[in-house]
TISEDREN-106532 format. One record per residue: x negated, y, z of N, C-alpha, C in turn; residue in three letters. Coordinates in steps of 0.001 Angstrom, whole numbers, padded with zeros to 6 digits, always signed. Example, Ala and Ser with C-alpha at 12.3 -4.5 7.8 and 13.67 -1.06 7.14 Angstrom:
BEGIN
-013190-005690+007800-012300-004500+007800-013200-003300+007800Ala
-012850-002250+007080-013670-001060+007140-012900+000030+007870Ser
end
This chain:
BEGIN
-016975+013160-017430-016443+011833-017134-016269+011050-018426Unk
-016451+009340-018547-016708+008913-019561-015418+007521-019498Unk
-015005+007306-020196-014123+006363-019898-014129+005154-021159Unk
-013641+004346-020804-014911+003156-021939-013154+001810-021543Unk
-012816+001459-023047-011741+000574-022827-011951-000652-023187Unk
-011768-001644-022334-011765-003221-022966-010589-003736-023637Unk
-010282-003825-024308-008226-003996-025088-008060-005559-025632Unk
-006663-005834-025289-006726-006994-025887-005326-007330-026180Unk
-005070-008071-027174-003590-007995-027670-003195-009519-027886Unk
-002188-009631-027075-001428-010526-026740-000231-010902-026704Unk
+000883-011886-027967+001824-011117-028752+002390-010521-029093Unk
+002200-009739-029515+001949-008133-030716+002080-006912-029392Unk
+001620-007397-028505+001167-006435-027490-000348-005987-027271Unk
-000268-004327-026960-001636-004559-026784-001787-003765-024940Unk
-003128-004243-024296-002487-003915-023245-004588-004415-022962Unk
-005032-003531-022204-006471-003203-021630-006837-004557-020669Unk
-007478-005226-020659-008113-006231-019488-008619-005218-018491Unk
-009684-004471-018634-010678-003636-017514-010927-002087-018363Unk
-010995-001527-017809-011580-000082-018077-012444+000513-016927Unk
-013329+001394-017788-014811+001428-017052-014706+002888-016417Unk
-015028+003420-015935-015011+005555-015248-016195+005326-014745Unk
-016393+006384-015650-017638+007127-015213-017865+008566-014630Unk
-018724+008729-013765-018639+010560-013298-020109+010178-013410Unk
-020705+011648-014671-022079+011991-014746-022391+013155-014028Unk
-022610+013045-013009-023393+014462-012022-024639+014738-012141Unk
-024473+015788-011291-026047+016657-011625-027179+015767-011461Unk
-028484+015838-011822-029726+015256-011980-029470+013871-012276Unk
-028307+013916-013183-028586+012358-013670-027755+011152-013164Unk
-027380+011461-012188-026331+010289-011302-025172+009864-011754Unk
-024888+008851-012265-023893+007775-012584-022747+007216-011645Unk
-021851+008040-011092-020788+006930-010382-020036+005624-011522Unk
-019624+004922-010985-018793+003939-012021-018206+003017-011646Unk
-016769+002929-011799-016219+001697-011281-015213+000764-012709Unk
-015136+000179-012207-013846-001091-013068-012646-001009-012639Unk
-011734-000749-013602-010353-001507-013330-009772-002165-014030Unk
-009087-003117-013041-008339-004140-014147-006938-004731-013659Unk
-006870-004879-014559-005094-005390-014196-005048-007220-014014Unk
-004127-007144-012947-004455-008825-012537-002683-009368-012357Unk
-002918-010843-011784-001994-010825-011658-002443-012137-010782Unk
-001036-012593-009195-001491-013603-008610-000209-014594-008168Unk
-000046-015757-007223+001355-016499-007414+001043-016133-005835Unk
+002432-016079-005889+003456-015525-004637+004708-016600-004235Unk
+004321-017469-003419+005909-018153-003419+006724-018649-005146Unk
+005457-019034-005836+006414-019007-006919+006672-018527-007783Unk
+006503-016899-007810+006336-015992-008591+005093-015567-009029Unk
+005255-014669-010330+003385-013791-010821+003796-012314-010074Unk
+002640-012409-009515+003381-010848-008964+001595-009471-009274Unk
+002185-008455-009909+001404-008243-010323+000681-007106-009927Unk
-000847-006658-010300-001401-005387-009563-002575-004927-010432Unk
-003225-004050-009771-004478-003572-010274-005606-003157-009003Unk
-006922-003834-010083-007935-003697-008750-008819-003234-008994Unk
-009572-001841-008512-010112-000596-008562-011688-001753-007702Unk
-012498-001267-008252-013936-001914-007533-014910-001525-008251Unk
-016344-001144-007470-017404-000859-008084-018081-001117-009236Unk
-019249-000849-010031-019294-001219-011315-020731-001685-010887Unk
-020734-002583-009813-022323-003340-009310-022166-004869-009143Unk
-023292-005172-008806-023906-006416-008036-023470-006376-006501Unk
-023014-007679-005980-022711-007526-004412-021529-007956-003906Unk
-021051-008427-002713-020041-007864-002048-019166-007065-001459Unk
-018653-006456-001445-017960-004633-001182-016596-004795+000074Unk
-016662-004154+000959-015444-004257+001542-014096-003886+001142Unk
-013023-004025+001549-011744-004068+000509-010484-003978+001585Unk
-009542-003049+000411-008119-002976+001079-007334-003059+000181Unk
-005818-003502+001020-005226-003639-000067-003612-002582+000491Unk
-003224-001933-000638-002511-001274-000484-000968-001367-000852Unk
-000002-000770+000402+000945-001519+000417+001905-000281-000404Unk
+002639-000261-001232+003887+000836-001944+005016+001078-001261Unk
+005779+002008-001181+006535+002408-000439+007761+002048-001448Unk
+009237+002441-000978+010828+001963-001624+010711+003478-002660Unk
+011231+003177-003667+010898+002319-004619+009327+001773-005107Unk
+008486+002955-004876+006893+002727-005251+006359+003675-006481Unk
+007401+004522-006824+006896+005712-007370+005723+006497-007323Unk
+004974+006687-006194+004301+007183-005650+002883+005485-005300Unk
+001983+005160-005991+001395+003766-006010-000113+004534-005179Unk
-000427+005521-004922-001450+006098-004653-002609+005712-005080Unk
-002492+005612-006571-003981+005296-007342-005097+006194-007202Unk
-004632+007517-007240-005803+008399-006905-006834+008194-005627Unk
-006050+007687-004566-006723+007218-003154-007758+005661-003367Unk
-007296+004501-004449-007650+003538-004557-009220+003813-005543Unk
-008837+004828-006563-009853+005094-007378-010724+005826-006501Unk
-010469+006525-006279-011824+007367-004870-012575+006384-004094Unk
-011710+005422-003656-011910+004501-002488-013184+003757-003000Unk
-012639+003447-004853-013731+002607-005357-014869+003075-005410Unk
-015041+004543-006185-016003+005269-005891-017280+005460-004969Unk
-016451+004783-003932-017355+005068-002413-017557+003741-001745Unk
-017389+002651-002818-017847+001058-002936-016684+000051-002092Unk
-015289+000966-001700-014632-000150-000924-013461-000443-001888Unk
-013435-001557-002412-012596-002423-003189-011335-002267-003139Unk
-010353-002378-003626-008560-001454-003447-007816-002737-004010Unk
-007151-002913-003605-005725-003221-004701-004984-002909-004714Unk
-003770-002282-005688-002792-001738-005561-001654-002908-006035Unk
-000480-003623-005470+000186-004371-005856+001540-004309-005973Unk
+002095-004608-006614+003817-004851-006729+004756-006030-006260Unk
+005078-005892-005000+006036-006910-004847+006851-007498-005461Unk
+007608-008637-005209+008223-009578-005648+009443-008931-005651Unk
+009605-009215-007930+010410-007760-008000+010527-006479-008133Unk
+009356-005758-008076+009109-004640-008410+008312-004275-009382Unk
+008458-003569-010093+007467-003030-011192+006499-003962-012152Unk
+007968-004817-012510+007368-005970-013607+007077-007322-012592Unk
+006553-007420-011372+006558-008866-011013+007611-009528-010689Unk
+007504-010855-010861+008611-011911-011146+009708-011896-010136Unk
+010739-012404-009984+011468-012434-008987+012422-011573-008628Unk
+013256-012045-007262+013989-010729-006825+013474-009444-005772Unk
+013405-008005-005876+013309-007377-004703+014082-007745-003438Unk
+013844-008082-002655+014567-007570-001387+013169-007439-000188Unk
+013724-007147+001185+013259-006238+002225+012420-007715+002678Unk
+013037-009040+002795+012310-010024+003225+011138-010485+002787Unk
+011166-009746+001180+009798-010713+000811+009084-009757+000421Unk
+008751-008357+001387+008083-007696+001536+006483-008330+001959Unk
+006808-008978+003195+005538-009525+003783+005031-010572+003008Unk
+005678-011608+002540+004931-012759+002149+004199-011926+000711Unk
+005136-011431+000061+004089-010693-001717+002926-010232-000680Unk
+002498-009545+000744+002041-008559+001110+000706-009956+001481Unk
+000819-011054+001918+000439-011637+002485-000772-012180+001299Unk
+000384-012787+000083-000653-013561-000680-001651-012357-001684Unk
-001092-010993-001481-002084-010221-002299-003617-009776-001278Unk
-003542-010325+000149-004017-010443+000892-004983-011665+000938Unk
-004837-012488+000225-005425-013921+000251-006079-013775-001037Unk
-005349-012977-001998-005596-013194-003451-007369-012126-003427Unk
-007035-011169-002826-008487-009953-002960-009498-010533-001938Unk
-008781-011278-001122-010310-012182-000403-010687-013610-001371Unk
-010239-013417-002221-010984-014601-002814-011798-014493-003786Unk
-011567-012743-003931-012473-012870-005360-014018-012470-005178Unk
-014997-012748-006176-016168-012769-005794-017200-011465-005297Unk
-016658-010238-005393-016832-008750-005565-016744-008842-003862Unk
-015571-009408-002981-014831-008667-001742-015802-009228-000641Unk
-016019-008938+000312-016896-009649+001597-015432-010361+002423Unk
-015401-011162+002288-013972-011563+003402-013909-011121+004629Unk
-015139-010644+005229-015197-010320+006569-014706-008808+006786Unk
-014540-008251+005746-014428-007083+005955-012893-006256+005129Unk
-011858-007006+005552-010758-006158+004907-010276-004939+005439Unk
-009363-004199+005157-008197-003647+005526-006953-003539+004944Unk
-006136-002903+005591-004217-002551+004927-003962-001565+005089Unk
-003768-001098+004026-003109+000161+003856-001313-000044+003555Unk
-000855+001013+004437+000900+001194+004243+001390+002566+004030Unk
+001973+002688+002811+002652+003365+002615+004179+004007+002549Unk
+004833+005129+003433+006209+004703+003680+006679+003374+004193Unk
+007530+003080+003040+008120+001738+003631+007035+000734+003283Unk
+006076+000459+003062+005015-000014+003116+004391-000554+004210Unk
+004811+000355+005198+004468-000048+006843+004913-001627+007336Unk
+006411-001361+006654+007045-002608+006862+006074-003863+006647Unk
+005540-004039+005738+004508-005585+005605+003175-005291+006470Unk
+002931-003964+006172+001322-003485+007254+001621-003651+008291Unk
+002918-003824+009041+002706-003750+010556+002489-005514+010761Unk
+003240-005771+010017+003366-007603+010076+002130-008138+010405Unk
+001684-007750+008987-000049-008438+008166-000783-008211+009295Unk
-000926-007249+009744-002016-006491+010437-002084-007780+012395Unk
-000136-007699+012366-000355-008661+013516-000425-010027+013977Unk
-000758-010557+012717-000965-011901+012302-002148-012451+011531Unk
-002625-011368+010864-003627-012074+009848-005765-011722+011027Unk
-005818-012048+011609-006992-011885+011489-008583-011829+011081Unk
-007855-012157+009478-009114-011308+008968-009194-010077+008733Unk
-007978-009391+009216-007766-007792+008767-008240-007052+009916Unk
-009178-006056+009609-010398-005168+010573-009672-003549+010433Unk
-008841-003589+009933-008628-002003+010324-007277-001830+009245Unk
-006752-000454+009542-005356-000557+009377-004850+001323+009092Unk
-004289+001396+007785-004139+002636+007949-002764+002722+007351Unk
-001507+004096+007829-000205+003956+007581-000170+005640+007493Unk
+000488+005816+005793+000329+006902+005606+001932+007079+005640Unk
+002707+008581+006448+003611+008640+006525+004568+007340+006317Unk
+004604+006491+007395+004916+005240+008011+006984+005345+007782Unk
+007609+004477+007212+008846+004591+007957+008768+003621+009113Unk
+008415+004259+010133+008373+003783+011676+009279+002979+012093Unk
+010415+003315+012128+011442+002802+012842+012526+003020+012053Unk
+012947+001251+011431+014762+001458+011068+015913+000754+011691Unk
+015614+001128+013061+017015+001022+013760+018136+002030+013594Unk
+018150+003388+012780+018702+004125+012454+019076+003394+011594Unk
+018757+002486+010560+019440+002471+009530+020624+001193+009916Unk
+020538+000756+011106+021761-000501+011695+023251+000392+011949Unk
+023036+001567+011696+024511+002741+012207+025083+002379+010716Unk
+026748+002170+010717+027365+001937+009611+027569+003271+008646Unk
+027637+004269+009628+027698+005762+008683+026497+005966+008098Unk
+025383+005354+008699+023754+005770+008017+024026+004903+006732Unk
+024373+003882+006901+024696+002683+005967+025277+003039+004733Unk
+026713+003540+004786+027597+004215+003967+026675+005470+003105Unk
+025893+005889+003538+024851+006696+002621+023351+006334+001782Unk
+023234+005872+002960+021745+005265+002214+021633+004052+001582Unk
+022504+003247+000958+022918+002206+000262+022912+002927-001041Unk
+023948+003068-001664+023540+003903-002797+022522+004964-003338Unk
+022408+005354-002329+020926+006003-002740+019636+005005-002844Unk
+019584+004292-002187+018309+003327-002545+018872+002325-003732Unk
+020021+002413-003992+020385+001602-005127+019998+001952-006416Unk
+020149+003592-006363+019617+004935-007315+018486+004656-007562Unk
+018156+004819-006718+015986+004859-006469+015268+003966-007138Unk
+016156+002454-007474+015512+001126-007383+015901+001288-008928Unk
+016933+001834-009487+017314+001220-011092+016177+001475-011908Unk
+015842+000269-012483+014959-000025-013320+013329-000248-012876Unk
+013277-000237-011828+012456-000089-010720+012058-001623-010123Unk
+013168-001649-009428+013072-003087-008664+014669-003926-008935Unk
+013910-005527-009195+014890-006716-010154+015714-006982-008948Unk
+017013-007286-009376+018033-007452-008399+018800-007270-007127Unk
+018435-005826-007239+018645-005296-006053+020270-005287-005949Unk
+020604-005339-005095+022201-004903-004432+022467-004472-003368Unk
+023929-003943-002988+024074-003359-001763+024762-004895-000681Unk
+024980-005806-001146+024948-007019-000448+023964-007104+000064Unk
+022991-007351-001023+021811-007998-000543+021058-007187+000511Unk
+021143-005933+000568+020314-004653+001277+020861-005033+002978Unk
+022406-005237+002705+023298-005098+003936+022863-006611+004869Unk
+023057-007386+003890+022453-008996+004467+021513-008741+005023Unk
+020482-008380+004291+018693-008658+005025+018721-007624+006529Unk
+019493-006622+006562+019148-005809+007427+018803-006336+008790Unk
+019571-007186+008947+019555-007460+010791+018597-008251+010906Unk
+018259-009017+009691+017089-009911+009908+015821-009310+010138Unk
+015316-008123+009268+014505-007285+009140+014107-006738+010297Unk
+014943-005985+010808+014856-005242+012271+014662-006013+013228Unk
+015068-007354+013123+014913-007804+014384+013205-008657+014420Unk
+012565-008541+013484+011389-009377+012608+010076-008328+012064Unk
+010810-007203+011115+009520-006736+010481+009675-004947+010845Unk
+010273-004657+011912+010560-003487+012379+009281-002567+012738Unk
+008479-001982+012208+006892-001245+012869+006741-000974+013742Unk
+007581-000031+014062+007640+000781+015748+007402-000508+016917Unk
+008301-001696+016457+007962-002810+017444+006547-003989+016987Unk
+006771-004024+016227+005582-005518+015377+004282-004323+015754Unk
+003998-003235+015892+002682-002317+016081+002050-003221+017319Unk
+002878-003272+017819+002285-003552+019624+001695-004566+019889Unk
+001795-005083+018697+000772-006460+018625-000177-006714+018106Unk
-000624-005343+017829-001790-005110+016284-003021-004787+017871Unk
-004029-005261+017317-005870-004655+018032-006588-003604+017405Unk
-006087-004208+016136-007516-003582+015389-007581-002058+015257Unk
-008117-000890+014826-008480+000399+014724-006735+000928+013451Unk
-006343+001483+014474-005351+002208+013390-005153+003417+013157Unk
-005133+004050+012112-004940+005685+012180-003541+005545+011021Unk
-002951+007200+011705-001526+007450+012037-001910+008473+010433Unk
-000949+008586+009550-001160+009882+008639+000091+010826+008312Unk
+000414+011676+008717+001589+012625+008598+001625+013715+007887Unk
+002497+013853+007172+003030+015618+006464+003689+016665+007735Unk
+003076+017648+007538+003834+018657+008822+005423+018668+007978Unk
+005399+018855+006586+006660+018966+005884+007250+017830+005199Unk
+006990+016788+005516+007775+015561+005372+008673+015592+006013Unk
+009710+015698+004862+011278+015240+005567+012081+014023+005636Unk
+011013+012771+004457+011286+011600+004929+011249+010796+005818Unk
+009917+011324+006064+009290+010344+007086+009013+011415+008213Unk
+009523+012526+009053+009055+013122+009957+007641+013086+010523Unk
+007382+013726+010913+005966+013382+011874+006499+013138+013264Unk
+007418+013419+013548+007742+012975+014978+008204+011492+015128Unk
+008535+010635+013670+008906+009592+013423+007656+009009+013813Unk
+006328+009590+012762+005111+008599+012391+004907+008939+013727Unk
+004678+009961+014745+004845+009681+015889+004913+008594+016784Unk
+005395+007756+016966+006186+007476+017706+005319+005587+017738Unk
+005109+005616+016096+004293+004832+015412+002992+004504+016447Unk
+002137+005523+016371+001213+006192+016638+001102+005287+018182Unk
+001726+006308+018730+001991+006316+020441+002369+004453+020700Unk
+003012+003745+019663+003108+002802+020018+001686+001543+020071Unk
+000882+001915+019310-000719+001417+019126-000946+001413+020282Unk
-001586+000216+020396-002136-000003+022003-003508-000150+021830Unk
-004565+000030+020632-005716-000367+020481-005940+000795+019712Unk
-007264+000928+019387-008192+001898+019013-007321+003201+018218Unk
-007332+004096+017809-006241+004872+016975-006759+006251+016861Unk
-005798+006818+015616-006425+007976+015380-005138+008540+014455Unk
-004496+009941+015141-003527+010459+014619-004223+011555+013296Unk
-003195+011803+012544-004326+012639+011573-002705+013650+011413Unk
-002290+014760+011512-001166+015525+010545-001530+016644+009824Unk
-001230+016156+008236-001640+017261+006977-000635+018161+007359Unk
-001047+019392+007890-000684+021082+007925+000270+021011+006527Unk
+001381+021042+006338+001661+021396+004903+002003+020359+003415Unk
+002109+019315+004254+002059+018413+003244+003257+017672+003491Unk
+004171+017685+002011+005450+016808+001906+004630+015031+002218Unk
+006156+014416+002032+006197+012802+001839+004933+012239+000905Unk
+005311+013224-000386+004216+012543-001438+002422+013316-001508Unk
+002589+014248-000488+001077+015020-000270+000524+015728-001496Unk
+001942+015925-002489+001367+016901-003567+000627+017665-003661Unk
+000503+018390-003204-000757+019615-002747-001652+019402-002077Unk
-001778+018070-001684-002764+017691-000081-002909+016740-000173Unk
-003416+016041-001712-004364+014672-001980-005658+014684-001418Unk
-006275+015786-001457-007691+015483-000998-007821+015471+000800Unk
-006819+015842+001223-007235+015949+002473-006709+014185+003081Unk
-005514+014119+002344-005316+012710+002873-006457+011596+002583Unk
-006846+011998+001347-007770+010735+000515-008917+010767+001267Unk
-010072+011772+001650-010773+012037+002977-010776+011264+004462Unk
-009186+011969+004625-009062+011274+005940-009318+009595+005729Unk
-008535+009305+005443-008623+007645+005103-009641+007263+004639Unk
-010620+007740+003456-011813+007364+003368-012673+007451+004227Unk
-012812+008119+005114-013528+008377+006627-013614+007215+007675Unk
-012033+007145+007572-011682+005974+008850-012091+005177+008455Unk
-012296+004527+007534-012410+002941+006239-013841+002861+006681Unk
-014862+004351+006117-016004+003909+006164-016452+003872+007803Unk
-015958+004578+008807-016174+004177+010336-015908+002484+010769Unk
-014683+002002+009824-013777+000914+010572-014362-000442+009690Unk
-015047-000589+008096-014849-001667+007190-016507-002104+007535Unk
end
């Protein structure tokens, strides 16, 4: 593998425009893609990402991928494969998270989700006709939205989904999981609070809830589960699943936590499969 850097320094920073990957295989064969770091306006804000795409001539089909609370887990390895196999990725950071402008909260999940959605169909590499969304964890939250509103979006994939947070409207669930996502977020995501968490809630649920906003989705969706996810259950993503009223496809990794440590390739597969059946 060959890796080739474009660099550029920008006050007294230095920081890569694109970088090139290469895989030299047997008899000679060249895979190769680009990445580069971008950035697009959101309501106002720069909100920022990186976009994994072939190293050709053409149009390419494309997804864009949604991060879960906090976003630790950005699933670049899935985006870089993806490129590999000519379908265009973006990986992005909401408003507020991980360097882009603004405040985090739960509301402006969808709209960051929306314009990084507008932003990868515009560029000259993507076929517009041919997107998808990817959700991750709490990620679902904007994928279920996007997916039931935007129709240029052709297919739809939700890897260990948080399905449903009407659990989290119980005041004892409340009293716990407030500080812990407060934990999660330090240094992570800009202005978070337990006000602000407690405010957005009812709005959220009653608006960007998955288990319900699913039922309005058409397009081809597949379900992705850990047998040993204890965040996200499989009986949760379940439920997800069962709620799809259009085309679908359950998938559960035998053995695989929340983050699929041990069981990247089987997830990255699955989803590359569906993409190339569905894009």
């Amino acid at each position: 593998m060959r890796t080739e850097w474009n660099i550029v320094v920008q006050r007294g920073q230095v920081n890569y425009k694109y970088l090139v990957l290469e895989y030299h295989l047997f008899g000679g064969l060249i895979l190769s893609i680009l990445v580069e770091n971008i950035s697009f306006e959101s309501e106002g804000y720069r909100l920022l990402g990186r976009i994994y795409r072939p190293r050709a001539e053409g149009r390419f089909p494309a997804v864009v991928l949604c991060h879960g609370y906090p976003g630790d887990n950005k699933n670049m390895d899935l985006a870089e494969e993806l490129a590999f196999n000519n379908v265009v990725s973006l990986v992005f950071y909401y408003r507020g998270a991980w360097g882009s402008e603004g405040t985090f909260s739960l509301r402006g999940l969808d709209p960051s989700t929306r314009d990084a959605i507008k932003f990868l169909a515009s560029q000259p590499f993507v076929d517009p006709e041919r997107l998808g969304l990817i959700g991750y964890s709490m990620g679902a939250v904007p994928t279920a939205k996007r997916l039931s509103e935007d129709p240029r979006l052709k297919v739809g994939v939700f890897i260990s989904p948080a399905a449903d947070l009407r659990p989290l409207a119980s005041e004892r669930v409340l009293e716990t999981i407030v500080p812990v996502f407060l934990n999660m977020g330090k240094g992570k995501l800009r202005g978070l609070s337990a006000d602000l968490l407690r405010s957005e809630l009812p709005w959220v649920l009653a608006n960007l809830n998955p288990v319900e906003v699913i039922r309005d989705v058409r397009v081809p969706i597949m379900v992705v589960a850990g047998s040993k996810d204890n965040l996200t259950p499989p009986e949760t993503c379940r439920a997800l699943y069962e709620a799809v009223s259009g085309p679908k496809k359950w998938i559960l990794i035998e053995g695989a936590d929340h983050d699929y440590m041990e069981h990247r390739i089987p997830l990255i597969n699955s989803v590359l499969q569906w993409l190339k059946d569905h894009l």
